[in-house]
C-alpha positions in Angstrom: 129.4 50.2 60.6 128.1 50.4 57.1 125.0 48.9 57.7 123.9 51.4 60.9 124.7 54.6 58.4 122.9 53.0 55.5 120.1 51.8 57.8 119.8 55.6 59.6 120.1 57.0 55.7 116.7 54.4 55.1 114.9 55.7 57.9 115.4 59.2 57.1 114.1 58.7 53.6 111.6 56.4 54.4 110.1 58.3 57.7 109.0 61.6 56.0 107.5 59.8 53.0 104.8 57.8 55.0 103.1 60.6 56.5 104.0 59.8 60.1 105.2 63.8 60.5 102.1 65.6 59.0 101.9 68.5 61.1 105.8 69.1 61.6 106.2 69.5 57.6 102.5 71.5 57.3 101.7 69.3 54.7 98.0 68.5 55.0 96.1 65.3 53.1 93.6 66.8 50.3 90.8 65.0 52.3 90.7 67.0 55.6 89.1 70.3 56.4 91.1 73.5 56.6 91.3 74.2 60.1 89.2 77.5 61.1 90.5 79.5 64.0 88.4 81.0 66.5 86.6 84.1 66.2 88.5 87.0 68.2 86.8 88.7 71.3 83.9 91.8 70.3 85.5 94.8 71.3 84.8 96.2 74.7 81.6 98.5 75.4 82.6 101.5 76.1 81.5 103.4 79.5 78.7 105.7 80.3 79.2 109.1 79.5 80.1 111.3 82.2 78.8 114.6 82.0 79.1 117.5 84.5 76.2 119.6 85.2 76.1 123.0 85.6 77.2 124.9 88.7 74.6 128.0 89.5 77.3 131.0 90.2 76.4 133.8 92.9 76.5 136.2 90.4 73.9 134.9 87.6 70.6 134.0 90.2 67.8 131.7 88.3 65.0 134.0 87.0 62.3 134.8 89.4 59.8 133.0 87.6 62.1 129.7 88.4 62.5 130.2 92.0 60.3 128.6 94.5 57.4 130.5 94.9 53.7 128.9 94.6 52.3 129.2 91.1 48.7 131.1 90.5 49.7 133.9 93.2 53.2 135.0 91.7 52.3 137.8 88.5 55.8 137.4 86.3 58.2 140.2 87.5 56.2 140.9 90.7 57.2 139.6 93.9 55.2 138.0 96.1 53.9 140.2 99.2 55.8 139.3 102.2 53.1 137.5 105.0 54.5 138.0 108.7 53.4 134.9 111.0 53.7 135.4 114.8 55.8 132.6 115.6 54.5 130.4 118.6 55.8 130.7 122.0 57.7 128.4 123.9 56.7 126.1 126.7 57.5 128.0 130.3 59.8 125.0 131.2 61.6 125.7 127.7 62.5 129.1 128.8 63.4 128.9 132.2 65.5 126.0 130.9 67.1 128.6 128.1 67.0 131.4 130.6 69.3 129.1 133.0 71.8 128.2 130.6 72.2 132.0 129.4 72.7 132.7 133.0 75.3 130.1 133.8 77.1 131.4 130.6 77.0 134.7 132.2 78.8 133.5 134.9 75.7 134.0 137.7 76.3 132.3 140.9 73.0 130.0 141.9 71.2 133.3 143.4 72.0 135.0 140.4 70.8 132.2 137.8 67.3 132.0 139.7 66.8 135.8 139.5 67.7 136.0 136.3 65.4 133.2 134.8 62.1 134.5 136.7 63.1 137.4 134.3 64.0 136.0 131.1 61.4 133.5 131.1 58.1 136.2 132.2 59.4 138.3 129.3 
């Protein structure tokens, strides 16, 4: 019994001494590098910018010179004179086929409906 606690006493003296444990203790030999860690992570980029744009309010219009009107014949503060074009005429199948439908809204019977678009569509 002597002889297992004195040999267990020996290894336990002997063991740390030979080096076997380096990086338990945190002993390190004079002829190896310091160990450099790794660089951390850049920070992260931040995002875009939002920015909101303006919303026009009913009460503040854009000046006149801003709205959209063709430049060389607008004088600044004058408005442009107003030009009246005669709009073009349907087809005669286009109104009798509009002069129909108003007459079926109306509630005409088929009598009623023919009638009513030889009006509406000679007008």
């Amino acid at each position: 019994m002597m002889r297992k606690i004195l040999a267990a006493l020996l290894i336990g003296l002997v063991v740390p001494l030979t080096g076997a444990a380096y990086a338990q203790v945190g002993y390190q030999p004079p002829n190896m590098q310091p160990v450099i860690p790794y660089p951390t992570a850049p920070a992260p980029i931040p995002p875009p910018r939002i920015e909101v744009p303006v919303v026009p309010q009913m009460s503040n219009p854009p000046p006149f010179a801003l709205q959209n009107t063709t430049p060389g014949l607008v004088e600044q503060g004058v408005p442009p004179k107003q030009v009246l074009k005669s709009r073009r005429r349907n087809s005669y199948s286009d109104r009798v086929a509009r002069c129909l439908d108003e007459a079926a809204a109306l509630g005409y019977g088929p009598n009623g409906r023919a009638a009513y678009s030889r009006s509406c569509a000679n007008q």
